[in-house]
Biopython code that builds the backbone (N, CA, C, O; Angstrom):
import numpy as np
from Bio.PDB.StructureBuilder import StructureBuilder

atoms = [
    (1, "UNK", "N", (4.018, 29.002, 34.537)),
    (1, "UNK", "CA", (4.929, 29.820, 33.769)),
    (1, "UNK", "C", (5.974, 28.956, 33.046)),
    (1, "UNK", "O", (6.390, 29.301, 31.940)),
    (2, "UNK", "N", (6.370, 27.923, 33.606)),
    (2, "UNK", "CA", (7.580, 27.181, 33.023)),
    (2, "UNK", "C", (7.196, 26.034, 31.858)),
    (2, "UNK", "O", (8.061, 25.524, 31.145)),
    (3, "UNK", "N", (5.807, 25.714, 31.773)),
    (3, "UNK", "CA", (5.198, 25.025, 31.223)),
    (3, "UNK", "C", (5.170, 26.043, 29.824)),
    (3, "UNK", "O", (5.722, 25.763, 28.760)),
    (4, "UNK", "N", (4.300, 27.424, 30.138)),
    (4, "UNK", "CA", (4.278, 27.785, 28.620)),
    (4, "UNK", "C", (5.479, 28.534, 28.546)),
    (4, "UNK", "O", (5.302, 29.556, 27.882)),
    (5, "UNK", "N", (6.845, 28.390, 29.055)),
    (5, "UNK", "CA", (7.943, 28.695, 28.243)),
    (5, "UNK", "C", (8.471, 27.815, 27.288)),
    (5, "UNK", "O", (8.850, 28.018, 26.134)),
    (6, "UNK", "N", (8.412, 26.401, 28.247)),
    (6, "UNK", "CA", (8.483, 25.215, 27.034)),
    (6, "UNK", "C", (7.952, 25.025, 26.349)),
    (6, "UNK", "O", (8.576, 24.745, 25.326)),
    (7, "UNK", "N", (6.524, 24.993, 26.243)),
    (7, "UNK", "CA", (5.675, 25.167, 24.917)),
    (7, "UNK", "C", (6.093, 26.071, 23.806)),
    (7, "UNK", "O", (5.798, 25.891, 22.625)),
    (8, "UNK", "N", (6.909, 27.204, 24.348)),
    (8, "UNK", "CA", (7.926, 28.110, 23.906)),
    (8, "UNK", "C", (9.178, 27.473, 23.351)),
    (8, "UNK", "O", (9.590, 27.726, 22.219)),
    (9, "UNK", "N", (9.659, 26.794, 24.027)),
    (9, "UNK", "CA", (10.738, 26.311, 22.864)),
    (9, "UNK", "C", (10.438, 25.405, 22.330)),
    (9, "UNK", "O", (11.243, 24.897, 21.549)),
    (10, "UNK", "N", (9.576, 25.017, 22.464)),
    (10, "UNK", "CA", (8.985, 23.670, 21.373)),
    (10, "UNK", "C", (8.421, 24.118, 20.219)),
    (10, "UNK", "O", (8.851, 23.683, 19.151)),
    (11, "UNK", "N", (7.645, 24.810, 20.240)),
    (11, "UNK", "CA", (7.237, 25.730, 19.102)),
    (11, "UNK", "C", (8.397, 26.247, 18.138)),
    (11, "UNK", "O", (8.346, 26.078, 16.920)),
    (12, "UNK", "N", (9.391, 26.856, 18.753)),
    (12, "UNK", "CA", (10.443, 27.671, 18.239)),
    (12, "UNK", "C", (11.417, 26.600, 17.519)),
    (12, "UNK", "O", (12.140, 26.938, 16.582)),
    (13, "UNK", "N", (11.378, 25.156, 18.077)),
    (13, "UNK", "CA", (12.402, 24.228, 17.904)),
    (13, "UNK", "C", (11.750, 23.459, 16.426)),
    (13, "UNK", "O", (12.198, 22.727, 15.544)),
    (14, "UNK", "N", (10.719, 23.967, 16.683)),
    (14, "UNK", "CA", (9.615, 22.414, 15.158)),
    (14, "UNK", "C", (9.838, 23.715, 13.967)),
    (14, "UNK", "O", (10.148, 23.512, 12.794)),
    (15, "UNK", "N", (9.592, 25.110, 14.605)),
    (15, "UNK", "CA", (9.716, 26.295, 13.815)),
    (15, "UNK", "C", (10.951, 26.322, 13.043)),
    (15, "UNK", "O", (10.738, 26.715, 11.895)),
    (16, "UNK", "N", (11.974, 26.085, 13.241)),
    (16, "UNK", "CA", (13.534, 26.145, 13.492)),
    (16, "UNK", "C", (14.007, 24.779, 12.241)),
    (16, "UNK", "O", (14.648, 24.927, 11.201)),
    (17, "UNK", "N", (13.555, 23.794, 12.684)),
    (17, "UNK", "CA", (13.709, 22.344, 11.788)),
    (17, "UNK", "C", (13.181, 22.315, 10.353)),
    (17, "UNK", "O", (13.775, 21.826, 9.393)),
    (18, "UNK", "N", (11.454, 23.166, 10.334)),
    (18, "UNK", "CA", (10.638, 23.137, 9.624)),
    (18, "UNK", "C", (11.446, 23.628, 8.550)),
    (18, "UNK", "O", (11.491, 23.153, 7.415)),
    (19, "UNK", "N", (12.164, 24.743, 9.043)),
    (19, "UNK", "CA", (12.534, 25.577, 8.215)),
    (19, "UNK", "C", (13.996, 25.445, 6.930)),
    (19, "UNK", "O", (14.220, 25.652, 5.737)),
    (20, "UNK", "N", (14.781, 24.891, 8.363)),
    (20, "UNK", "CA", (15.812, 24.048, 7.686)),
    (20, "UNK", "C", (15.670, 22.861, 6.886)),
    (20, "UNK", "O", (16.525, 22.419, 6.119)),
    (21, "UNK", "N", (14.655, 22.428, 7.090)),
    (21, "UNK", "CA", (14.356, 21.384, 6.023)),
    (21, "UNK", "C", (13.675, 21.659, 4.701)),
    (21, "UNK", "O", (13.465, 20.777, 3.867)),
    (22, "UNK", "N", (13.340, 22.937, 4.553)),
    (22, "UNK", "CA", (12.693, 23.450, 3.464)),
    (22, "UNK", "C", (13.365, 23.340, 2.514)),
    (22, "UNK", "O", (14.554, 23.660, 2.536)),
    (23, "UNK", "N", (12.485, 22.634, 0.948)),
    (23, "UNK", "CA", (13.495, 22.792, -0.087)),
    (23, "UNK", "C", (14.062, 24.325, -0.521)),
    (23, "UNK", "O", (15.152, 24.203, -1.080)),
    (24, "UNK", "N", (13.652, 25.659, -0.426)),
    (24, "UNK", "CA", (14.232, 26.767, -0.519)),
    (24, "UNK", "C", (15.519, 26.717, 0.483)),
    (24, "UNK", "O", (16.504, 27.091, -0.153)),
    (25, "UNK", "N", (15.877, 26.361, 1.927)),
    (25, "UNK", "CA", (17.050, 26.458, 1.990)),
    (25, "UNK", "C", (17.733, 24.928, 1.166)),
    (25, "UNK", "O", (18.655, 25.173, 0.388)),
    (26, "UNK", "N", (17.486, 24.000, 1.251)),
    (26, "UNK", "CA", (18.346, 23.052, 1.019)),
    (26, "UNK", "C", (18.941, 23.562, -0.350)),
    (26, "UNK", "O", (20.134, 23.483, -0.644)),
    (27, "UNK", "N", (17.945, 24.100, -1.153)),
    (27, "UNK", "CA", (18.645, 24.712, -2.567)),
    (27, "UNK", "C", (19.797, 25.810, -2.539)),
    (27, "UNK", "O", (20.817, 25.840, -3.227)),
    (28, "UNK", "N", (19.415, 26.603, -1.675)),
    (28, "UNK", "CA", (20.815, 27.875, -1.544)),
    (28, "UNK", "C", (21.860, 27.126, -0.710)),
    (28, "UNK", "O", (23.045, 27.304, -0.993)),
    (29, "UNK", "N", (21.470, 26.168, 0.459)),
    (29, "UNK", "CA", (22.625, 25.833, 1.033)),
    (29, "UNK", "C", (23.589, 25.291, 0.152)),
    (29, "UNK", "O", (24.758, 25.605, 0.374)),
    (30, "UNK", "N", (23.229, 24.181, -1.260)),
    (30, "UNK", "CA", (23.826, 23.717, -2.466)),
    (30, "UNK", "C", (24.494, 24.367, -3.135)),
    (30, "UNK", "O", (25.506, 23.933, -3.686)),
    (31, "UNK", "N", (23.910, 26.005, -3.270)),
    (31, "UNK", "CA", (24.980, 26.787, -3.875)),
    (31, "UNK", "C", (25.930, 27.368, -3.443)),
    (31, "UNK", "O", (26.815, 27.999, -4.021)),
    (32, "UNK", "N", (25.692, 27.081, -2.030)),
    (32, "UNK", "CA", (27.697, 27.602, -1.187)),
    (32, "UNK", "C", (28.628, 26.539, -1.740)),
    (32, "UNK", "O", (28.393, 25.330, -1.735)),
    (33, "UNK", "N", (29.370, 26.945, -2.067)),
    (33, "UNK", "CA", (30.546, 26.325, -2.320)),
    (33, "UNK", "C", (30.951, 24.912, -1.140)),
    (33, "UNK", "O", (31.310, 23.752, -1.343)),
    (34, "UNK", "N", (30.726, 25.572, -0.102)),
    (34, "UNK", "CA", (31.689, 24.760, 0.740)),
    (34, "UNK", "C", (29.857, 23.251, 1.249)),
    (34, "UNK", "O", (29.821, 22.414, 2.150)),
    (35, "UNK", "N", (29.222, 23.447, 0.633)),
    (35, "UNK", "CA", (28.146, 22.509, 0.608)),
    (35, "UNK", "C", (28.046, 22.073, -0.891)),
    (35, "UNK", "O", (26.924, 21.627, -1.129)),
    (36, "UNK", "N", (28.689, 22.070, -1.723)),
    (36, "UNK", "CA", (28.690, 21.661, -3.462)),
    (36, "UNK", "C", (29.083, 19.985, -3.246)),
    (36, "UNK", "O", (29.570, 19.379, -2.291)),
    (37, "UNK", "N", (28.805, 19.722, -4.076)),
    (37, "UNK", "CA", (28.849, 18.242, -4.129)),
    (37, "UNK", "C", (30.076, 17.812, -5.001)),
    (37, "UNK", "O", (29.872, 18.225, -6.143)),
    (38, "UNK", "N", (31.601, 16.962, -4.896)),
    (38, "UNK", "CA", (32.635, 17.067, -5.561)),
    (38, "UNK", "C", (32.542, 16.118, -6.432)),
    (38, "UNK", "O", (32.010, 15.102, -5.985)),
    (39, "UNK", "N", (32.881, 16.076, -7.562)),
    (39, "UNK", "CA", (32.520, 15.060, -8.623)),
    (39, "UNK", "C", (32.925, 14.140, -9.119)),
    (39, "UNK", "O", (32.453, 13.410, -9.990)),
    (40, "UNK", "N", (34.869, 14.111, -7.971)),
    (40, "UNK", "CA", (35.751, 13.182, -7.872)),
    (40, "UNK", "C", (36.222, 13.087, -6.526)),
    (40, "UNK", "O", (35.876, 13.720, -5.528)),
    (41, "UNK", "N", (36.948, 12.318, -6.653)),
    (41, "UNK", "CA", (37.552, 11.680, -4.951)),
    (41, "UNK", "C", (39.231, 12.169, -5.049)),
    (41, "UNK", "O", (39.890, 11.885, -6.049)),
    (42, "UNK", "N", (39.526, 12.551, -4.469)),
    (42, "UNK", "CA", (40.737, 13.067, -4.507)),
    (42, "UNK", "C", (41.899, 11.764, -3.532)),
    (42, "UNK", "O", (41.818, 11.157, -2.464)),
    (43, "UNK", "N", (43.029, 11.869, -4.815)),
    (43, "UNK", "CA", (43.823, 10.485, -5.028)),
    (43, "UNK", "C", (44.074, 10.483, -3.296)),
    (43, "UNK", "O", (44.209, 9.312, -2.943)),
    (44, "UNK", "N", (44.164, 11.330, -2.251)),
    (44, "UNK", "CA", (44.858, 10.809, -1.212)),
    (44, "UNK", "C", (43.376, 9.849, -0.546)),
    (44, "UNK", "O", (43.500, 8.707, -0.103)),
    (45, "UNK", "N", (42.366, 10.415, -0.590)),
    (45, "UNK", "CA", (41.078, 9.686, -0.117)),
    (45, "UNK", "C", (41.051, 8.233, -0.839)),
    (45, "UNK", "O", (40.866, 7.235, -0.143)),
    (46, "UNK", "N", (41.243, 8.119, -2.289)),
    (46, "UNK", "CA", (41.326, 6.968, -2.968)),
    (46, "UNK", "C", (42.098, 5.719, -2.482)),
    (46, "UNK", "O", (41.820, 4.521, -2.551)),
    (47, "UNK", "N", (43.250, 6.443, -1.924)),
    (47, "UNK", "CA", (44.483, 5.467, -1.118)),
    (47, "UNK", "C", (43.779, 5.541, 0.097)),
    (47, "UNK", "O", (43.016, 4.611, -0.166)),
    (48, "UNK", "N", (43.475, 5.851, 1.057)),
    (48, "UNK", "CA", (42.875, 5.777, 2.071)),
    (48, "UNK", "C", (42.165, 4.535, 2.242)),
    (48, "UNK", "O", (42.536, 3.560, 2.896)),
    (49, "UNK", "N", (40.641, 4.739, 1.295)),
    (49, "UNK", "CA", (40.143, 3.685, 1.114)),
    (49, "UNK", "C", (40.668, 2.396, 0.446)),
    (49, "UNK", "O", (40.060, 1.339, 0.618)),
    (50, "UNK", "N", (41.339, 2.432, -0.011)),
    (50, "UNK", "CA", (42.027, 1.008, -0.411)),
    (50, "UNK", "C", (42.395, 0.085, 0.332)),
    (50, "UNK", "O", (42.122, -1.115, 0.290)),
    (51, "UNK", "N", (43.485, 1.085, 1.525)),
    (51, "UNK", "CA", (43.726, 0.444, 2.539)),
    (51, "UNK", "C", (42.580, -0.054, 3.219)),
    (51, "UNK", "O", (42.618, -1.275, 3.373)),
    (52, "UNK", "N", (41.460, 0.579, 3.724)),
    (52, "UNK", "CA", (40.492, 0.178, 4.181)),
    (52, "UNK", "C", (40.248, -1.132, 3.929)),
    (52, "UNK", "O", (40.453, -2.120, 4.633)),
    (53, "UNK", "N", (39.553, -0.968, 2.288)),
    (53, "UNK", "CA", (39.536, -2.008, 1.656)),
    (53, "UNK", "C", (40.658, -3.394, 1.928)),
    (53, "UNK", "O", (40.040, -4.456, 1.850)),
    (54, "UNK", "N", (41.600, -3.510, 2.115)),
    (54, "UNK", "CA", (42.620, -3.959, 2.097)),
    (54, "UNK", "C", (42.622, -4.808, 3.647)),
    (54, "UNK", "O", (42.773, -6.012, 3.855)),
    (55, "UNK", "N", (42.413, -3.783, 4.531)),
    (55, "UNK", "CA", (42.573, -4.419, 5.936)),
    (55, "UNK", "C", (40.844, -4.870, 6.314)),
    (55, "UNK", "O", (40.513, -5.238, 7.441)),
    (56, "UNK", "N", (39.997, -4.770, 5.301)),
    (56, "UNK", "CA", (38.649, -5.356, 5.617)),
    (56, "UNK", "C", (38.792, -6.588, 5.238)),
    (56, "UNK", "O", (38.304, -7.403, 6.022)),
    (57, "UNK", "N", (39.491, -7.181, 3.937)),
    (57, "UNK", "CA", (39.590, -8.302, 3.618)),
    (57, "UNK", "C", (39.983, -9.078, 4.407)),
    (57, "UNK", "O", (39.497, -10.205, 4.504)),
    (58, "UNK", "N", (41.098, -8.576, 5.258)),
    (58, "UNK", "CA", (41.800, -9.752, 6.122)),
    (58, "UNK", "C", (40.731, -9.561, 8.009)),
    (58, "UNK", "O", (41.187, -10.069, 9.034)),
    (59, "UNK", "N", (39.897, -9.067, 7.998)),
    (59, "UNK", "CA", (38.641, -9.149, 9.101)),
    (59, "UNK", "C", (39.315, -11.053, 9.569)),
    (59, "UNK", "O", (39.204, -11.935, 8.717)),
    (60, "UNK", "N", (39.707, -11.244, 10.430)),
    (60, "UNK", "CA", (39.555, -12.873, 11.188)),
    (60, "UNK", "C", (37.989, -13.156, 11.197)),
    (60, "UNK", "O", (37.854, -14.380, 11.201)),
    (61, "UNK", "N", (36.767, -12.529, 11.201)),
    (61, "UNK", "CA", (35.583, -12.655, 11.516)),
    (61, "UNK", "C", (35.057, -13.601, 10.352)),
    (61, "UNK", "O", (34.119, -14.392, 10.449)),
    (62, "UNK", "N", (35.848, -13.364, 9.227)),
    (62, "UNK", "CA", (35.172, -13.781, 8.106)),
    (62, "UNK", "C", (34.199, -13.410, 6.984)),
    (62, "UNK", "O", (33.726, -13.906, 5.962)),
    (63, "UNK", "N", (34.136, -12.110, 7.811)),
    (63, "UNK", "CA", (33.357, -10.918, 6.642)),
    (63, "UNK", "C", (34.039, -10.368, 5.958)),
    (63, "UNK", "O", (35.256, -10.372, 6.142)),
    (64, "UNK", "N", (33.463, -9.727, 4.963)),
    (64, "UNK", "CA", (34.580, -9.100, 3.557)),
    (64, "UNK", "C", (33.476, -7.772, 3.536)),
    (64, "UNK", "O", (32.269, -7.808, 3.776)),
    (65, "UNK", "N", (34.358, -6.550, 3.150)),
    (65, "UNK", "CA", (33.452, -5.401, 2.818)),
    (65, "UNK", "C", (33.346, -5.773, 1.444)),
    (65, "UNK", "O", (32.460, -4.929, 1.310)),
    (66, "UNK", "N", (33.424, -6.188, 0.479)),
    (66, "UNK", "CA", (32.989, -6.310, -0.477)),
    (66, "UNK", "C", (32.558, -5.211, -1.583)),
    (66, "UNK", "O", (31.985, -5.331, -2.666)),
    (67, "UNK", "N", (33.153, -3.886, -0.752)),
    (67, "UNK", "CA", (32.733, -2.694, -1.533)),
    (67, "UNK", "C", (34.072, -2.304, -2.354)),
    (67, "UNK", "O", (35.216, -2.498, -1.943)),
    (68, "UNK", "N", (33.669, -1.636, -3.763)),
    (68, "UNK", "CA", (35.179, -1.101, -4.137)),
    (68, "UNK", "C", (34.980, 0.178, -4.185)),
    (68, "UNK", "O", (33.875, 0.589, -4.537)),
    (69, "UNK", "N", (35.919, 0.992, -3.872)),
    (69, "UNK", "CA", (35.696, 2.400, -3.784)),
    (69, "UNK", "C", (36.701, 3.421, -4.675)),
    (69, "UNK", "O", (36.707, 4.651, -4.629)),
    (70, "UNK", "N", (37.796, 2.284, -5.739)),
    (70, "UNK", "CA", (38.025, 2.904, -6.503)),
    (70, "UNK", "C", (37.717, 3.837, -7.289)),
    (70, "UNK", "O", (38.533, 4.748, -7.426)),
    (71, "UNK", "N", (36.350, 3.879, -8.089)),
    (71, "UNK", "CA", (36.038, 4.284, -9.104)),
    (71, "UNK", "C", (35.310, 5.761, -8.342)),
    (71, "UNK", "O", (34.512, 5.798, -7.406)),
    (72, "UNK", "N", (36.013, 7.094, -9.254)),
    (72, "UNK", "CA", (35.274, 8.196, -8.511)),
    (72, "UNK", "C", (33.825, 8.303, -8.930)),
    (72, "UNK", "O", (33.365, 7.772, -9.941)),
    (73, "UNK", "N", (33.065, 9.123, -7.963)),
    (73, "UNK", "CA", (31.357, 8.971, -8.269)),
    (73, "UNK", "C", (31.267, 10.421, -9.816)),
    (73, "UNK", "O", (30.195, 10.669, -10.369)),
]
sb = StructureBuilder()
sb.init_structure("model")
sb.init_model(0)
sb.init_chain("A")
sb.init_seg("    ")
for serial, (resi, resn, name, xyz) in enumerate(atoms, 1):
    if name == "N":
        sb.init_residue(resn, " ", resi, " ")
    sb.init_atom(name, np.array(xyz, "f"), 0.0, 1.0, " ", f" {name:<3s}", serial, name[0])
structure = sb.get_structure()
């Protein structure tokens, strides 16, 4: 019995993924608002990363992030 319940949620779980991965939802999930993609970086995030930027340079390790993250996408 406990065997084909799990076969039971395994089924239900690949069922479940399959589904969410479908390009029909990934497309409506895009049109909620709160899943939209923003088309700038908003100035407090911009300063954020700078600093980042800023305290990566001085790493003692000797690595540099080397990324700039000024420019919005």
């Amino acid at each position: 019995m406990a065997t084909n319940a799990n076969d039971n949620t395994n089924v239900l779980q690949q069922e479940i993924r399959k589904q969410l991965g479908s390009a029909a939802v990934k497309r409506f999930a895009e049109s909620l608002p709160a899943f939209g993609v923003e088309k700038s970086i908003p100035d407090s995030f911009l300063s954020l990363l700078a600093e980042l930027d800023a305290a990566e340079s001085l790493r003692p390790d000797g690595r540099s992030g080397g990324e700039d993250h000024s420019t919005a996408v």
